[in-house]
C-alpha positions as CSV (number, residue, x, y, z in Angstrom):
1,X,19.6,28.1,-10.3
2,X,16.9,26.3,-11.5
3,X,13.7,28.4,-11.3
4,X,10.1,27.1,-11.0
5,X,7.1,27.5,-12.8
6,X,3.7,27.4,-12.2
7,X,1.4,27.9,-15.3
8,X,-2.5,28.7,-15.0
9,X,-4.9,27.8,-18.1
10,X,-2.3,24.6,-19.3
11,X,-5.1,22.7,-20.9
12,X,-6.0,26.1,-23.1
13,X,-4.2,26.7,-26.6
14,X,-2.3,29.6,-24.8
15,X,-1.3,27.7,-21.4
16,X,-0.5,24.7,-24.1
17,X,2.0,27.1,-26.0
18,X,3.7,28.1,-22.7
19,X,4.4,24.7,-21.9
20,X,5.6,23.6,-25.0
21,X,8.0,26.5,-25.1
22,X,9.2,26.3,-21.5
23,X,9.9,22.5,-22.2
24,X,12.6,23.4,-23.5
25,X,14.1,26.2,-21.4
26,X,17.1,25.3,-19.1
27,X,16.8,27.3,-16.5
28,X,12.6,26.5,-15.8
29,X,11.2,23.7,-13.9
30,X,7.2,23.3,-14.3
31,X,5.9,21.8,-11.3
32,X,2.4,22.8,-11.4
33,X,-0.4,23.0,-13.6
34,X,-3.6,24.2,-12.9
35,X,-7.3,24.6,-15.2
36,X,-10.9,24.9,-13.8
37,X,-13.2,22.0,-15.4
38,X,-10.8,20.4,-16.4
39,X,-8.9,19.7,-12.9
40,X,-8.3,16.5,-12.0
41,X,-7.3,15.1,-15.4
42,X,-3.7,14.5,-16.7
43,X,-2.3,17.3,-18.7
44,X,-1.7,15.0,-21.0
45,X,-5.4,14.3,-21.6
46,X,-5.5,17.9,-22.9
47,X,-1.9,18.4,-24.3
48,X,-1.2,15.4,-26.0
49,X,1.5,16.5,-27.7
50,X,3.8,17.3,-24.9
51,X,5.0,14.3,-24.2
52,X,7.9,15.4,-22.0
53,X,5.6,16.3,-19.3
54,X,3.0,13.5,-19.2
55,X,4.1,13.2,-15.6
56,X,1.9,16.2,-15.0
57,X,-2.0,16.3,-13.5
58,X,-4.0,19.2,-13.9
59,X,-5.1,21.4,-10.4
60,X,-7.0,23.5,-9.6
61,X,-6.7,27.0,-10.2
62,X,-6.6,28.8,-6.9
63,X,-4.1,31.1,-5.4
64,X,-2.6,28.4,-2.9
65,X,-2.2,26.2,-6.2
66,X,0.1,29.0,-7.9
67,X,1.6,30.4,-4.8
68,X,5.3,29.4,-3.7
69,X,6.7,29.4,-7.4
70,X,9.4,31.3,-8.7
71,X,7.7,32.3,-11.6
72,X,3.6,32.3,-12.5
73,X,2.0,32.9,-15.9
74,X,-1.7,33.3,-16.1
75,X,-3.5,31.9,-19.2
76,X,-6.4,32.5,-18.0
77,X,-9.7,34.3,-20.0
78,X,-9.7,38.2,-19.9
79,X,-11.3,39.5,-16.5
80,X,-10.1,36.8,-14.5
81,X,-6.7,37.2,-13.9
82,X,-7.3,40.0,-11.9
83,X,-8.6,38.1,-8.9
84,X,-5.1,36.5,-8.5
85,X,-2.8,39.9,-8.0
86,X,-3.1,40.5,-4.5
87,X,-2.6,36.6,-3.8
88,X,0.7,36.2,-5.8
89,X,2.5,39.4,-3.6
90,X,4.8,37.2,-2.6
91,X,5.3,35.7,-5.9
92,X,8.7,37.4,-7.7
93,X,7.4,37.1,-11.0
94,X,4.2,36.8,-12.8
95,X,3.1,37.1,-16.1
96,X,-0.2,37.4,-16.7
97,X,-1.1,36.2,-21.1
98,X,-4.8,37.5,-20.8
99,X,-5.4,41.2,-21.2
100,X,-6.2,42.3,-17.1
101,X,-2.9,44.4,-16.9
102,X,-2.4,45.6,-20.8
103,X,-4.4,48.7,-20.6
104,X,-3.3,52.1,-18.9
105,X,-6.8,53.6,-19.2
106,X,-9.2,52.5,-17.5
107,X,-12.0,54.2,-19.6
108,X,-10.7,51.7,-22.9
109,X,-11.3,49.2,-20.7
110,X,-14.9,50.3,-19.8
111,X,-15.7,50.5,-23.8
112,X,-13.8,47.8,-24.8
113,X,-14.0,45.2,-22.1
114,X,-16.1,45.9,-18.7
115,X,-15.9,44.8,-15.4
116,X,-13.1,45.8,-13.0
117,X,-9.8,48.0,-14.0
118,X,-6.5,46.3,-12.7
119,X,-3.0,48.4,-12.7
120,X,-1.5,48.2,-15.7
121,X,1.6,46.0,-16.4
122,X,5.1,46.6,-18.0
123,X,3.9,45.4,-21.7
124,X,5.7,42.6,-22.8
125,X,6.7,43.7,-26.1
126,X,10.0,44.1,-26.0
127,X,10.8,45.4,-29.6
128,X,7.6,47.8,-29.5
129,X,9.7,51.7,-29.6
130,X,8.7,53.8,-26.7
131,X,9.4,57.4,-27.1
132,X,12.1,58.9,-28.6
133,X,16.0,57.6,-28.8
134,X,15.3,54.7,-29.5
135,X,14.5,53.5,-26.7
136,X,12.4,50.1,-26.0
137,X,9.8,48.2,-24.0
138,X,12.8,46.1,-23.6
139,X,14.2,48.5,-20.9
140,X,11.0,48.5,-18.8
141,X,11.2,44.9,-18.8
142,X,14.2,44.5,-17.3
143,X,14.3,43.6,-13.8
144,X,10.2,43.4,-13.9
145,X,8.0,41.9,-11.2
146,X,4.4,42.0,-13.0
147,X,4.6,41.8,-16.9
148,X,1.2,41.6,-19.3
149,X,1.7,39.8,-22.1
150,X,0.3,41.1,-25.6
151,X,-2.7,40.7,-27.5
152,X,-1.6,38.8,-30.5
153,X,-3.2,41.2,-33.1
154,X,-2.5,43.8,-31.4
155,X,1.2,43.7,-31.1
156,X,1.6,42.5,-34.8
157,X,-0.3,45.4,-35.7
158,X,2.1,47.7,-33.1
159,X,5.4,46.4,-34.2
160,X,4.1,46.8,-37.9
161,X,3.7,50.3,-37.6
162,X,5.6,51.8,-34.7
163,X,9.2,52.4,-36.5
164,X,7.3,55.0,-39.0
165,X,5.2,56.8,-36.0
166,X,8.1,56.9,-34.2
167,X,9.9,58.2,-37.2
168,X,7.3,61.0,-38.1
169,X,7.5,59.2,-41.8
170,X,3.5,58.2,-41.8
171,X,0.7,59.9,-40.5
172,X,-1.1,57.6,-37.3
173,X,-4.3,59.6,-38.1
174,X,-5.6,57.4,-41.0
175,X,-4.6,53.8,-40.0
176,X,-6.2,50.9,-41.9
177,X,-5.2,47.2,-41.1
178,X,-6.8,44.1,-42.1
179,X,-5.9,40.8,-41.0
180,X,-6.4,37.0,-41.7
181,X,-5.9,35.3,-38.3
182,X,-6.1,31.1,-37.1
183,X,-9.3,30.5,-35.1
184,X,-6.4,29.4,-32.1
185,X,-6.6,33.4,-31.1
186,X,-9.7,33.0,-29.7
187,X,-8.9,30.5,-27.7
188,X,-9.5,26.8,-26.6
189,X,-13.7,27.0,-25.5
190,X,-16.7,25.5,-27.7
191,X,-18.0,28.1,-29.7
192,X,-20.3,27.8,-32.9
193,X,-18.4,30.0,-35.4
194,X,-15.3,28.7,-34.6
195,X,-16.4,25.0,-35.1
196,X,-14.6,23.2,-38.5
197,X,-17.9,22.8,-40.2
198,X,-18.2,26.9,-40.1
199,X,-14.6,27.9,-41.3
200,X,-13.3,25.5,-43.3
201,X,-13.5,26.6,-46.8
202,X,-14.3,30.4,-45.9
203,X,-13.1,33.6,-44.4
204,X,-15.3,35.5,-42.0
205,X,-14.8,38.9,-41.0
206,X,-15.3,39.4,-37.1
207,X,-15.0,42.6,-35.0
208,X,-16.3,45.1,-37.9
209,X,-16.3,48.8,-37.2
210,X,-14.2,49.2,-35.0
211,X,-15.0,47.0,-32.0
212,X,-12.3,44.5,-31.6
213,X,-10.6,45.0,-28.0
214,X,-7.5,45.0,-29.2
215,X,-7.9,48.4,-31.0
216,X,-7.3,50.3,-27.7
217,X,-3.8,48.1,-26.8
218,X,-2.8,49.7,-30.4
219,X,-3.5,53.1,-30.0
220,X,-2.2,52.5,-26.7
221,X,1.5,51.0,-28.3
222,X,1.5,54.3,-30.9
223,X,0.8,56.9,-28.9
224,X,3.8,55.5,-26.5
225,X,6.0,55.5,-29.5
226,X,5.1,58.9,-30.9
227,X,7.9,61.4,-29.8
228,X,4.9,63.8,-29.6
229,X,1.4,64.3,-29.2
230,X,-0.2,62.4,-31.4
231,X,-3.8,61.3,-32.9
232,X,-4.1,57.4,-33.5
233,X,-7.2,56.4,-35.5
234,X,-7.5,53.0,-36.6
235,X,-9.6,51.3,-38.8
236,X,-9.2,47.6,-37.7
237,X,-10.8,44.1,-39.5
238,X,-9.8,40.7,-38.3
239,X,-10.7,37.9,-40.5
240,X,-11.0,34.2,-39.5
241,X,-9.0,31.9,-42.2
242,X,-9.3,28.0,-42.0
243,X,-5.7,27.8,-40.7
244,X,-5.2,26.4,-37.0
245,X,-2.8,29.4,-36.1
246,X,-0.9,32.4,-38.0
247,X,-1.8,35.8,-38.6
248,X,-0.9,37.9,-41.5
249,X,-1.8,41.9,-41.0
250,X,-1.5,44.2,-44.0
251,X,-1.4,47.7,-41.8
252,X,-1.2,50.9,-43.9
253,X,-0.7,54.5,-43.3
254,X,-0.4,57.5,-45.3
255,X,3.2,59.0,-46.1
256,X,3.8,62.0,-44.1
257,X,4.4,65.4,-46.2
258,X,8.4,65.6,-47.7
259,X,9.3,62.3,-46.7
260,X,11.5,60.1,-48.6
261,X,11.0,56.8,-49.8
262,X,15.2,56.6,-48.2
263,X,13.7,58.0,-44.9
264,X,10.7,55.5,-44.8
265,X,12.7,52.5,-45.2
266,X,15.2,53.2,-43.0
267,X,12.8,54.3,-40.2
268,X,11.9,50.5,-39.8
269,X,15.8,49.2,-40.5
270,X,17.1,51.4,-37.7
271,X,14.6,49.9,-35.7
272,X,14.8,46.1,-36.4
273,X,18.2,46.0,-37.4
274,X,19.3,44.9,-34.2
275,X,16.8,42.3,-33.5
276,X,16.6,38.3,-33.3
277,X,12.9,38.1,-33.5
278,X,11.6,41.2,-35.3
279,X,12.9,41.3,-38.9
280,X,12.2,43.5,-41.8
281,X,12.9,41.3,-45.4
282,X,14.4,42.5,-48.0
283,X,12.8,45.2,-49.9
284,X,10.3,43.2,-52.7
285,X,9.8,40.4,-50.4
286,X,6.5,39.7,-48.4
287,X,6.3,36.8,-45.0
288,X,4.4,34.2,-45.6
289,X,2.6,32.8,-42.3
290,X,4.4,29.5,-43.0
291,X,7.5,31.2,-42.1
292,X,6.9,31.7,-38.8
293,X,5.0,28.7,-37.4
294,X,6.2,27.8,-34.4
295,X,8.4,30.2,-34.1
296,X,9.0,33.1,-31.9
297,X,9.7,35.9,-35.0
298,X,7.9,38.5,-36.8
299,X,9.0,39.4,-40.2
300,X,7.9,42.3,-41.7
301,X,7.3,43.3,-45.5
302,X,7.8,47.1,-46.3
303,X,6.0,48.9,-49.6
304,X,5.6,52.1,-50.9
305,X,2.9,52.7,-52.4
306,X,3.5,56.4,-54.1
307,X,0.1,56.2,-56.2
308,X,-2.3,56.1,-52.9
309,X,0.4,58.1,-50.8
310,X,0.5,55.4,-48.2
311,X,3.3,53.1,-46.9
312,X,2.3,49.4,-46.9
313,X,3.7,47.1,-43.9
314,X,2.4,43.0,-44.7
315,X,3.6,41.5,-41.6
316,X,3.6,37.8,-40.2
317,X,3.4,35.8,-37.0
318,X,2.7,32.7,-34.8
319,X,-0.1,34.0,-32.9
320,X,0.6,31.5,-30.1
321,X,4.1,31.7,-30.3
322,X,5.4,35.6,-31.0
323,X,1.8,36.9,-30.2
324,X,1.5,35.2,-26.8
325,X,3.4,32.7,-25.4
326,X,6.7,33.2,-27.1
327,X,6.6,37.6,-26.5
328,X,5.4,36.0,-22.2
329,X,9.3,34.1,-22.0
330,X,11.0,36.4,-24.0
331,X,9.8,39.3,-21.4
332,X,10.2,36.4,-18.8
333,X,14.3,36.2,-20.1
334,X,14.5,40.1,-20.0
335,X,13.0,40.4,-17.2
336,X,15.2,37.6,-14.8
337,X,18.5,38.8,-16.5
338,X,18.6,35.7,-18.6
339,X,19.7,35.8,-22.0
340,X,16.7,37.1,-24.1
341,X,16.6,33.9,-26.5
342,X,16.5,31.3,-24.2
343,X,14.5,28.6,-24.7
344,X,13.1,30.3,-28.3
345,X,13.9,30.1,-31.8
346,X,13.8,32.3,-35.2
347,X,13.1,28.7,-37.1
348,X,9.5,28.1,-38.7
349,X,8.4,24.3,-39.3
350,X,8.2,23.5,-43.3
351,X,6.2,22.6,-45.0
C-alpha cells in the first residue's frame, strides 16, 4: 500500500528536508505541497534541488489543502501548527516538525514561548530512554496518531546525556552544554543576523542565560528518563558557526559519587548498543559534523574527565536530517509498523 503524503512549509529548509528524504521512501507518495507567500509557485522555484518532484506546485496552506492524506507533516513556524489539529481528526497520522505538541507543561510554554498551549504529542525521539528498564520513546511511538517532532538542539543535547541520568552515573543538577550550530536551525525567513555578510568568518553566541526555548524540551527529555525524581538544571549556549547545517554539542555533567569510569561508559553502550542511528564511537574518538551531513545519525564522543569530576559527551548531527526531518520519518516508520530505516541512511556525504 502506497501511502500519501501531504507536507506543509515545503518551500522552508525543514519542509525542504522532508521532501528530500521522503523522495526516496517506497512506501510514500507526496501529492501535495502547501506554503503561505509563496503559494502559487512551483516547488521547484524554492527547492531546486529536488528534481524528482519538479512536477509539484506549491498550495496553499489550509486545512482542506492537507485534509484527505494518509499522512501530514507540519513544517510550519512554532504557534501555528496548532490551528490545524482539530481540522486533521480525520487525518490517521500527522506529524507536526514545529514545537506546538513538544511540551507537556503548559507553564514552559508560557515562559519560553507564549500564546496558546496545545496537548502534547508522543515525542519523536525514538532512542531518547524513558524511565527505567530500558525502555524507549520508541514504544510510545508505535502505533501513534499525532507525533511532535524534536527540536534539533534539544534532542542532541537529550540523547547526549540521557544514558548517564538514566544510569544515576552523572548528576542532572549541574548541566553545562555549549553548542556550535548551522544558521539552517532557525529556519528559511530573512533575518539580519543570519544574513552571509553577518556570519561568515565569526561565531556568535545566541540565546545566553538561559533563554533558548529549547531548554525546557531538555529538562523535559531528563526528567522522563530519570528512574526517579530528579532536579534538571541546565546551563545552555548555542553558537552560530558559518556552516549551512550541523551541530556539534559538548554537554557535560558532574560524575555522580562512587561511580566508575566502567559504569559510566557502559551506561551509554547499554543504551546505543542496539541502535542504527544513535552511536557511541570508540573510546578516544570525537564526531566530526562532517560525519553526519545528510544523514539521519548521531554519533556520540564519551570522556572522562577525572580532574573536574565531570563526564564529557561531544556529540554530532544533521540538524535537518536527525534533528528534524530525518527523527519526523523515523517516528513516521515506527509509528505505521514500517521498518524503522526506511527511506534513511547512517551515510554522511564527504568531503
Amino acid at each position: 500500500m502506497t501511502l500519501s503524503v501531504a507536507v506543509s512549509g515545503a518551500s522552508g529548509y525543514a519542509g525542504g528536508e522532508i521532501l528530500r528524504l521522503l523522495a526516496a521512501h517506497p512506501d510514500v507518495q507526496i501529492t501535495t505541497v502547501t506554503a503561505h507567500s509563496n503559494a502559487g509557485d512551483a516547488l521547484i522555484d524554492h527547492q531546486p534541488h529536488l528534481r524528482s518532484l519538479a512536477h509539484l506546485t506549491l498550495q496553499p496552506t489550509t486545512p482542506a489543502a492537507l485534509a484527505g492524506h494518509d499522512v501530514v507533516f507540519l513544517a510550519l513556524p512554532h504557534g501555528q501548527s496548532g490551528q490545524y489539529t482539530d481540522a486533521l481528526a480525520g487525518t490517521p497520522l500527522v506529524i507536526d516538525a514545529g514545537a506546538d505538541h513538544r511540551l507537556t507543561s503548559a507553564a514552559a510554554w508560557d515562559a519560553f514561548y507564549g500564546g496558546a498551549f496545545h496537548e502534547p504529542w508522543a515525542y519523536g525521539v525514538p532512542e531518547l530512554i524513558v524511565g527505567p528498564g530500558g525502555a524507549t520513546q520508541r514504544d510510545v511511538l508505535v502505533g501513534a496518531s499525532r507525533i511532535a517532532a524534536p527540536g534539533c538542539n534539544a534532542s542532541t543535547v537529550s540523547l547526549s546525556l540521557a544514558p548517564g541520568v538514566a544510569a544515576g552515573v552523572i548528576d542532572p543538577s549541574d548541566i553545562v552544554s555549549v553548542l556550535a550550530v548551522g544558521p539552517s536551525g532557525a529556519g528559511r525567513s530573512l533575518k539580519t543576523n543570519l544574513l552571509a555578510s553577518e556570519i561568515l568568518g565569526t561565531a556568535n553566541p545566541y540565546a545566553v542565560g538561559g533563554t533558548h526555548r529549547h531548554i525546557p524540551e531538555i529538562q523535559q527529555a531528563l526528567v522522563a528518563a530519570a528512574p526517579a525524581a530528579v532536579d534538571v538544571r541546565i546551563s545552555f549556549t548555542p553558537v552560530l558557526v558559518p556552516m549551512a547545517r550541523g551541530i556539534l554539542a559538548t554537554s557535560t555533567a558532574p560524575i555522580a559519587d562512587g561511580v566508575t569510569d566502567a559504569e559510566i561508559r557502559a551506561a551509554w553502550e547499554q543504551a546505543y548498543g542496539d541502535e542504527v542511528f544513535v552511536q557511541l564511537l570508540l573510546e578516544g574518538r570525537f564526531p566530526r559534523t562532517a560525519d553526519v551531513l545528510g544523514a539521519n545519525t548521531a554519533l556520540l564522543g564519551l570522556a572522562i574527565d577525572r580532574a573536574a569530576n565531570r563526564v564529557v559527551v561531544v556529540t554530532a548531527v544533521d540538524n535537518l536530517v536527525k534533528g528534524t526531518a530525518g527523527a519526523a520519518i523515523q517516528s513516521m516508520n515506527i509509528a505505521l509498523g514500517l521498518p524503522e530505516a526506511t527511506g534513511l541512511t547512517v551515510n554522511g556525504v564527504a568531503p
